[in-house]
C-alpha positions in Angstrom: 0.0 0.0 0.0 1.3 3.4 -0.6 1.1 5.8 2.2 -1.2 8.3 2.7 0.4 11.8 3.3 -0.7 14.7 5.1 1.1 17.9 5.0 1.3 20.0 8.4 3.2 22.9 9.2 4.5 24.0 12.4 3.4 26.7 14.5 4.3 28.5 17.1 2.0 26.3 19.6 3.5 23.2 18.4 7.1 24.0 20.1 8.7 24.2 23.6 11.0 26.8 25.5 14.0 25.6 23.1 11.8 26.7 20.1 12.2 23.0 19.1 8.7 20.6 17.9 7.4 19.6 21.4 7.6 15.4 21.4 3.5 15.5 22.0 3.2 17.5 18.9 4.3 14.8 16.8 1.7 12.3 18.0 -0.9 15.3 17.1 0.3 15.3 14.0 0.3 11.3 13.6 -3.5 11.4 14.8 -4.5 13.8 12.2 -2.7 11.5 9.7 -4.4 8.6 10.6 -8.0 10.7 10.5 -6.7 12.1 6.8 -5.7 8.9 5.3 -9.6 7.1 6.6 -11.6 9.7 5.5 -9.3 9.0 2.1 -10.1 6.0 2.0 -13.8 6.8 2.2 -14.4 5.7 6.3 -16.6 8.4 7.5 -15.6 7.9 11.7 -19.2 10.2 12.4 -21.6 7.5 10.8 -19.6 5.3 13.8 -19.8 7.3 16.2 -23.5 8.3 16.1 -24.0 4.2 16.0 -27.0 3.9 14.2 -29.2 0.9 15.1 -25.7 -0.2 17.3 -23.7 1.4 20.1 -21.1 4.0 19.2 -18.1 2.6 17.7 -14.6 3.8 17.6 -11.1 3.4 16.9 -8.3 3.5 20.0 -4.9 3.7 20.1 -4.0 0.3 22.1 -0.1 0.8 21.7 2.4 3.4 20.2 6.2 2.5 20.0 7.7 5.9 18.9 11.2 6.8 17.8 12.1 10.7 17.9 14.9 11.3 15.1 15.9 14.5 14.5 13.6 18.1 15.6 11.9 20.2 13.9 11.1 24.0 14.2 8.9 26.8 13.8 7.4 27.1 10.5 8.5 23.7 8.8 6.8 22.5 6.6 6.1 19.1 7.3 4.5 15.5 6.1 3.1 12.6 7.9 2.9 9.8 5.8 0.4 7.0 7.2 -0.3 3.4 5.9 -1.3 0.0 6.9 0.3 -2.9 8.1 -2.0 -5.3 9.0 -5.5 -5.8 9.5 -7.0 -8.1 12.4 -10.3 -8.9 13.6 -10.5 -5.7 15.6 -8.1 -3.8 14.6 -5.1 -2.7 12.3 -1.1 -2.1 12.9 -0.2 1.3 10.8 3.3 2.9 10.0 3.7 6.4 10.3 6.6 8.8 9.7 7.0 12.7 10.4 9.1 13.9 7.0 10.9 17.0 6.1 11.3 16.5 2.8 13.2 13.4 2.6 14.6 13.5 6.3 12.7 11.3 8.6 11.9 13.3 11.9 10.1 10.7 13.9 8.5 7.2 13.6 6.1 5.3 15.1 3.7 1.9 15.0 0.6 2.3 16.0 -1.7 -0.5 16.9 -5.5 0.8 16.6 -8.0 -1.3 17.7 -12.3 -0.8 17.1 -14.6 -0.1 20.5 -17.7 -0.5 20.9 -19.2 0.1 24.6 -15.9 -0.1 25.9 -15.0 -3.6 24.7 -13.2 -4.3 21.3 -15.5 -5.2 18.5 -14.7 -6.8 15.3 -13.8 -4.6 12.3 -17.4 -4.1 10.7 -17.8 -5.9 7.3 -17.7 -2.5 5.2 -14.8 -1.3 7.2 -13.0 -4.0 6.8 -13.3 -4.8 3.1 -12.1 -1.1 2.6 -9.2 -1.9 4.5 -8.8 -5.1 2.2 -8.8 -3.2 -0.7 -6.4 -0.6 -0.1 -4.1 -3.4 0.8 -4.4 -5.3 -2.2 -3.3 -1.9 -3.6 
């Protein structure tokens, strides 16, 4: 699969006393890559959420394992580039990668998994065959 990239720039808000990309910044940036590159894929998360005949469901981050490379400052421009690893029953490993231009910034693996009511709830069947089929891409 090819990734999905998002660009984002850096503001002022998005650095610390050093004038250096505060580390939780990064994992804002991530989230809004991994919004970006469902709603590209055509997953509308509201339709979930409002749960229709069924309880809300959601996605959660379950685990993150990031690696901080290099900083970034004030007014970079930035990508995050986002794609899939693997798909389970109830959820789905991504890669994702903080760019500036072709130097890799930061890394991380995230391991998303689909709530419903608080427990973890199988991928539903249109969900998941989107998710097939950008894989088979």
């Amino acid at each position: 699969m090819m990734p999905h990239t998002l660009p984002v720039r850096v503001y002022w808000e998005d650095t610390d006393a050093s004038g250096l990309v505060y580390h939780a910044s990064y994992i804002r940036f991530m989230e809004r890559g991994r919004t970006e590159l469902l709603r590209s894929i055509g997953i509308d998360q509201r339709p979930l959420l409002e749960g229709g005949a069924d309880a809300p469901t959601f996605f959660v981050v379950r685990a993150m394992q990031l690696e901080f490379l290099r900083p970034a400052v004030m007014d970079d421009a930035l990508s995050v580039e986002t794609r899939v690893l693997e798909l389970g029953g109830a959820s789905l490993s991504l890669e994702q990668r903080v760019l500036r231009g072709v130097e890799t910034l930061a890394t991380a693996i995230v391991k998303v998994v689909c709530v419903e009511s608080g427990r973890a709830k199988r991928l539903p069947p249109d969900v998941r065959a989107t998710f097939e089929s950008v894989l088979a891409r």
